[in-house]
C-alpha positions as CSV (number, residue, x, y, z in Angstrom):
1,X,65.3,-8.5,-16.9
2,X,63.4,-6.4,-19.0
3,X,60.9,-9.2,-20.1
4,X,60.1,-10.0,-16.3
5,X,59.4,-6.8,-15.2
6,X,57.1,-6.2,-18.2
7,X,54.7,-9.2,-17.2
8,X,55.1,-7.7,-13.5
9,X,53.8,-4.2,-14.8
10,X,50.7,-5.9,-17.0
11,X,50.0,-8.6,-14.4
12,X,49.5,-5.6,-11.8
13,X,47.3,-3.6,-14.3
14,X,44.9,-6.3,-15.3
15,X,44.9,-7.1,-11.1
16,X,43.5,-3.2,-10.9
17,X,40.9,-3.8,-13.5
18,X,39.6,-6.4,-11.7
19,X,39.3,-4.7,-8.8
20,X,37.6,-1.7,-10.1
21,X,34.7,-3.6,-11.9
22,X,34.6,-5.9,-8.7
23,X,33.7,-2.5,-6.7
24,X,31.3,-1.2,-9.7
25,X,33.6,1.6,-9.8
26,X,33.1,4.7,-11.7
27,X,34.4,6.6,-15.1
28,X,36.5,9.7,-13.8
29,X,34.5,12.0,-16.4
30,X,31.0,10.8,-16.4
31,X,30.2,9.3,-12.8
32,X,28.9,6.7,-14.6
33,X,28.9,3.6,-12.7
34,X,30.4,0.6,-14.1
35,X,27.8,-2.8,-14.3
36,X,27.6,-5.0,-11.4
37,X,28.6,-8.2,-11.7
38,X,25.0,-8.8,-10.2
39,X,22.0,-7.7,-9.2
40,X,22.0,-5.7,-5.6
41,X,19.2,-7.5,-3.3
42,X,16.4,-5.8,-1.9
43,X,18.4,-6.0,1.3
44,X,21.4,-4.5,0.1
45,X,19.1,-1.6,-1.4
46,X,17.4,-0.9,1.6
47,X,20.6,-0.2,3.2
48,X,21.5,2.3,0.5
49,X,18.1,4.2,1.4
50,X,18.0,7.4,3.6
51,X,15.7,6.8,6.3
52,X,14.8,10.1,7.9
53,X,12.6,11.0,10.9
54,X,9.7,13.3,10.5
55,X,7.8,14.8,7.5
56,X,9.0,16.1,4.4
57,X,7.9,18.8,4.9
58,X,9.8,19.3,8.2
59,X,13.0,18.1,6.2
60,X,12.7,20.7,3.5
61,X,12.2,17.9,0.8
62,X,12.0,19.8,-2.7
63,X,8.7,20.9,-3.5
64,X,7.4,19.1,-7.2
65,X,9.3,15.7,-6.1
66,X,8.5,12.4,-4.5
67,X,5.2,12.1,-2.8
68,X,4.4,15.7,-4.0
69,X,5.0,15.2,-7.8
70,X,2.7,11.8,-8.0
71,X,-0.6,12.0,-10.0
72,X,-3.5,11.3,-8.1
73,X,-4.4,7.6,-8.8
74,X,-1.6,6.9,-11.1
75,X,1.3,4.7,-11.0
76,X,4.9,6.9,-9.9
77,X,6.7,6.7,-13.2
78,X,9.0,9.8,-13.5
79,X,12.0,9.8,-11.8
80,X,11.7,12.9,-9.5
81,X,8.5,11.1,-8.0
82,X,10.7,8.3,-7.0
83,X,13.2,10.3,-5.4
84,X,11.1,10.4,-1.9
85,X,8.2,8.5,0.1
86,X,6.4,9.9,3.6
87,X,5.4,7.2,5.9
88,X,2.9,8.8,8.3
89,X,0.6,7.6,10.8
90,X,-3.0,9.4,10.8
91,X,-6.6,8.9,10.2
92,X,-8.7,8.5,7.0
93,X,-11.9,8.1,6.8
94,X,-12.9,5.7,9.5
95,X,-9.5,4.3,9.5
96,X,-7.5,5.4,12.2
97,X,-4.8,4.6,12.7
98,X,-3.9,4.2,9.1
99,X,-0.8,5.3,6.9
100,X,-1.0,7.8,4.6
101,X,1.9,9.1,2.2
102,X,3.4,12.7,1.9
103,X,0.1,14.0,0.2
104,X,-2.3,12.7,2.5
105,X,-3.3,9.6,0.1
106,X,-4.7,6.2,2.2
107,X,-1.9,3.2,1.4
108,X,-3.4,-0.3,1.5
109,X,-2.0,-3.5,1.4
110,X,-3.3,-6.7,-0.3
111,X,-4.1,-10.3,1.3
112,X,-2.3,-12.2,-1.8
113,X,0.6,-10.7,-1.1
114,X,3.3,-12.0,1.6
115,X,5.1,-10.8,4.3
116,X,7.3,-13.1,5.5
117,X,9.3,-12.8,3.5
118,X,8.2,-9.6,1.4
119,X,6.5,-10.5,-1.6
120,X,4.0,-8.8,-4.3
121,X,1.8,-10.3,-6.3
122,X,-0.1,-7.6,-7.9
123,X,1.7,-7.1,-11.1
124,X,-0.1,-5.8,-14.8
125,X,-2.8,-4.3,-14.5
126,X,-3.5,-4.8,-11.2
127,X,-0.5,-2.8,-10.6
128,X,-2.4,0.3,-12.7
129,X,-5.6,0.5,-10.3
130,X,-3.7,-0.1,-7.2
131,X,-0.3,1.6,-7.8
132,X,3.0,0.3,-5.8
133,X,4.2,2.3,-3.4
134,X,8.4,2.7,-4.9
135,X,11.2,4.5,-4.3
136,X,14.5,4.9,-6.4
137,X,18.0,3.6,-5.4
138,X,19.3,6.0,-2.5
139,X,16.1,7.3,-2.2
140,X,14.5,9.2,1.1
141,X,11.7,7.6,3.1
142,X,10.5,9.8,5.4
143,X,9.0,8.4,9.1
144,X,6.5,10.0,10.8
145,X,5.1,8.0,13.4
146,X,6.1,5.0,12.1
147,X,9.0,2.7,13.2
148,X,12.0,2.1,11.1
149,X,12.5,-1.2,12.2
150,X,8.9,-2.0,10.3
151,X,10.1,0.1,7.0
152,X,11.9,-1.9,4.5
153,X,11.7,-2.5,0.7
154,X,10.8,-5.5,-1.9
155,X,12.2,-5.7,-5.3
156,X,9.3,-6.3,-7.6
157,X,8.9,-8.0,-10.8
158,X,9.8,-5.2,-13.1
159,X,13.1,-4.1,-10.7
160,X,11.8,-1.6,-8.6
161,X,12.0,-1.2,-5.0
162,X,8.5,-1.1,-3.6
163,X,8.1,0.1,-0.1
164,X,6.9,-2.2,2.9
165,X,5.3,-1.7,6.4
166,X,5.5,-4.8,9.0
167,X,7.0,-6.5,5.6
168,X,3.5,-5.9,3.5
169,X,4.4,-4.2,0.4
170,X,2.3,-1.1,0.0
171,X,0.1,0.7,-2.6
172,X,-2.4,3.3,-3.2
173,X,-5.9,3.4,-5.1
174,X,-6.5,4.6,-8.7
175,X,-9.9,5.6,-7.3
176,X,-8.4,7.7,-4.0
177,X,-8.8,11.5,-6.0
178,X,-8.5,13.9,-3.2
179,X,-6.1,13.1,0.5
180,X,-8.6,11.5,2.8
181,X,-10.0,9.5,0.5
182,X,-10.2,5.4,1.5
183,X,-12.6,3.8,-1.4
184,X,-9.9,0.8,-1.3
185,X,-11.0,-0.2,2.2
186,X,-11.9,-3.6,1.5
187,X,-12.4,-3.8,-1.7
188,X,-12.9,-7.8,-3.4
189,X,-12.7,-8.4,0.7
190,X,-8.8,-8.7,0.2
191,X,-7.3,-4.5,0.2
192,X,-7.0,-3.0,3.2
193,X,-5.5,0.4,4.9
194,X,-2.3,-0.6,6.2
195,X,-1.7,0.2,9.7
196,X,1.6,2.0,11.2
197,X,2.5,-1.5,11.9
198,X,1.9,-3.4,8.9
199,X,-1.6,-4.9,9.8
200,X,-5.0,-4.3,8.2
201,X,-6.8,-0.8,9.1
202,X,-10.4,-1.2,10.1
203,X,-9.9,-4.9,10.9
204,X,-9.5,-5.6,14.3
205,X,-7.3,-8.6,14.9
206,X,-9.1,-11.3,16.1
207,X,-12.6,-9.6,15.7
208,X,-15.6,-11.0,14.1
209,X,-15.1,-10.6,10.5
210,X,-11.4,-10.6,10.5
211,X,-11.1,-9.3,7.4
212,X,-12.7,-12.4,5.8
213,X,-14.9,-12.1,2.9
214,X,-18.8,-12.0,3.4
215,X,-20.8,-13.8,0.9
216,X,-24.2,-13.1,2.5
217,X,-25.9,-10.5,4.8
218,X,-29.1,-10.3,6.6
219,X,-30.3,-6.4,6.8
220,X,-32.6,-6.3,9.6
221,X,-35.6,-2.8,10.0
222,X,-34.7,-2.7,13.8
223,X,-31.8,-2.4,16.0
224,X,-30.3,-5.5,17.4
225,X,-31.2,-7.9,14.4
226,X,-35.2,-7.2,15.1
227,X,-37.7,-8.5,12.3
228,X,-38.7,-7.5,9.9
229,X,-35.2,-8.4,7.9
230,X,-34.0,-8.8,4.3
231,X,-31.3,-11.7,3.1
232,X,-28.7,-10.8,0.3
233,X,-26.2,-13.5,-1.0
234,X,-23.8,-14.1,-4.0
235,X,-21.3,-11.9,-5.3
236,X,-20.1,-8.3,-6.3
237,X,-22.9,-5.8,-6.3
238,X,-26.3,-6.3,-4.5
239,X,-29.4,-3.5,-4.5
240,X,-31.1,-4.2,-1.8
241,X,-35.0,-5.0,-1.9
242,X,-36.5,-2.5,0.9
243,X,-34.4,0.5,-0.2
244,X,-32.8,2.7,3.1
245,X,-34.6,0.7,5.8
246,X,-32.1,-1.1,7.6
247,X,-31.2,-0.3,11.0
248,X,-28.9,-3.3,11.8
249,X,-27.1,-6.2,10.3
250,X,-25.9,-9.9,10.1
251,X,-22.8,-10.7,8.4
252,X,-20.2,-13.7,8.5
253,X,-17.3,-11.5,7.2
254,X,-16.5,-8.1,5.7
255,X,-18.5,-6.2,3.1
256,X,-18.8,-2.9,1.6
257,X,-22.2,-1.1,2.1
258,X,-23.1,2.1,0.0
259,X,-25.5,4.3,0.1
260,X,-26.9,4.6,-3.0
261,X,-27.9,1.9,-5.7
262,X,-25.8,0.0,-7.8
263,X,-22.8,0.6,-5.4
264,X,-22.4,4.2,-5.5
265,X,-22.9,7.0,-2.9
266,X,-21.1,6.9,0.5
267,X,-19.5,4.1,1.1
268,X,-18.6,1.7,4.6
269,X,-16.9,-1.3,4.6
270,X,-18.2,-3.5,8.3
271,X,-16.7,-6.6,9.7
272,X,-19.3,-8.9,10.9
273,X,-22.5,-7.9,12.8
274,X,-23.8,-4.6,13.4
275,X,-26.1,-3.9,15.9
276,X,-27.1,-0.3,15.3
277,X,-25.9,1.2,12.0
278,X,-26.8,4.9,13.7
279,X,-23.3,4.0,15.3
280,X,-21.3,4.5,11.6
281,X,-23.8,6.6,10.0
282,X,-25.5,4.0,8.1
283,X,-29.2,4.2,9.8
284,X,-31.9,3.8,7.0
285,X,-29.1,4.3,4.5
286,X,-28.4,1.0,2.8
287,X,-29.4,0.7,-0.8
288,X,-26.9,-1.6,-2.1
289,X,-23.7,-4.3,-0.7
290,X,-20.6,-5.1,-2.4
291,X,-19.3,-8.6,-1.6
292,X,-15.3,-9.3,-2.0
C-alpha cells in the first residue's frame, strides 16, 4: 500500500514539473522566467506588445526612454530605448505624408527588403548607417495617425523585434542629425520615407519614376526641356558641366540632385521629368546628381 501510493505522489510531482516548464513558468523569488521550450514567433511577440493610441507624449511615456533616449543616427542598443516606439504620421522635408518616430526623426524603408511576408535584409553594417526601428518584448508602440492593423513586428537576424508599417520593416538614417531631417530619401535609388501605410514617401504609386533608379539625366537651361541642355550618365556622384543653370529636367527614374558640388549642399530627390525646377526650389541650382 505504501509502495503504490509513493509512485502516485512522485508520478504527480514530475506531471507538475512538466507543466510548469511547459508554461515558461517563473521562480517564486526571482521572477525569473524559466526557458522556453522554443523560440516565440514574431507573431506571438507582437501580440505580447502594447499598442496604444496617440503620442507618447499624450500617454505620459517616461521621459529619457524609448524614442526619447535614442542617439541621433545610432543604432537603439540600451534597454530603456527599446522599451517604446511612436508611429506618427506628419511631414518631413518634402515628404508628406511620411512617418516619423517619437523625436521627430524621418523612418524609411528599403526595396530589398520584403513585405509579404515581413522580411529584412539589411543586416551588418548596413544595419549601422540605417538603424532598425526595434522594440523589446512587451514593449509600447505608440499610434498616432497610423492604423494598427498596418503595425506589426519582424524578428530579425540577431533576435530582435523590428518594427513594421504595411509589413515593411522600418529604419532610420545615421545621417538624419536634427528631427526634420530626410537625407535617406532615395538614397542608392532603393530607401525611401515610409508612408502611414507602408508605401514609399515621395513616390507616387504608378507615377513616372516610380521609385526606379535613374542612370542618366538630361538638364535642360529652359523650362519645359528647352535647348540648350546638358546629358549626365553613369553612377554615384555627377558635377554637372554648366554649374547652376538648369531650369528643367529629363530623367527615366529617381535621382538625387544637390546643390552644391560633389554632392553636398541642399539636397532633392525627383521622380522622372521636371518641367520647371522653380516648382521644388531647384531653379539655377543644380551643381551635382547622385544616381542609386
Amino acid at each position: 500500500m505504501f509502495s503504490k501510493r509513493f509512485g502516485m505522489i512522485a508520478s504527480a510531482a514530475a506531471a507538475s514539473a512538466l507543466l510548469l516548464t511547459a508554461c515558461n513558468g517563473t521562480d517564486a523569488e526571482t521572477g525569473a522566467a524559466a526557458p522556453a521550450s522554443s523560440p516565440a514567433s514574431a507573431q506571438d511577440s507582437a501580440q505580447q506588445l502594447n499598442f496604444l493610441s496617440g503620442t507618447a507624449q499624450q500617454n505620459k511615456a517616461q521621459p529619457k526612454t524609448g524614442d526619447w533616449a535614442n542617439d541621433p543616427g545610432k543604432p537603439a542598443v540600451k534597454p530603456v530605448a527599446k522599451k517604446w516606439v511612436q508611429l506618427s504620421a506628419s511631414k518631413a522635408g518634402n515628404l508628406d505624408p511620411v512617418v516619423v518616430n517619437g523625436a521627430g526623426f524621418t523612418l524609411y524603408r528599403f526595396d530589398p527588403d520584403d513585405a509579404k511576408p515581413s522580411k529584412s535584409n539589411c543586416n551588418g553594417a548596413c544595419a549601422v548607417t540605417w538603424p532598425p526601428v526595434v522594440v523589446a518584448p512587451g514593449g509600447k508602440i505608440f499610434i498616432d495617425g497610423v492604423k494598427k492593423s498596418d503595425v506589426g513586428v519582424v524578428k530579425r537576424d540577431d533576435g530582435s523585434l523590428q518594427v513594421t508599417v504595411g509589413g515593411w520593416p522600418v529604419y532610420r538614417f545615421s545621417k538624419d542629425l536634427k528631427p526634420g531631417d530626410t537625407n535617406g530619401q532615395g538614397v542608392g535609388g532603393t530607401w525611401f520615407g515610409v508612408t502611414p501605410d507602408g508605401k514609399k514617401a515621395g513616390a507616387p504609386e504608378g507615377g513616372q519614376g516610380g521609385g526606379k533608379a535613374a542612370t542618366s539625366v538630361t538638364l535642360s537651361d529652359e523650362k519645359n526641356f528647352g535647348d540648350p541642355s546638358e546629358g549626365l550618365a553613369g553612377s554615384g556622384c555627377k558635377n554637372v558641366g554648366r554649374d547652376n543653370s538648369a531650369s528643367s529636367l529629363q530623367a527615366s527614374g529617381s535621382l538625387k540632385i544637390w546643390s552644391e558640388k560633389n554632392c553636398t549642399g541642399k539636397s532633392k530627390v525627383v521622380n522622372g521629368d521636371v518641367a520647371d525646377l522653380n516648382t521644388i526650389g531647384f531653379d539655377n541650382t543644380i551643381s551635382s546628381v547622385f544616381f542609386g
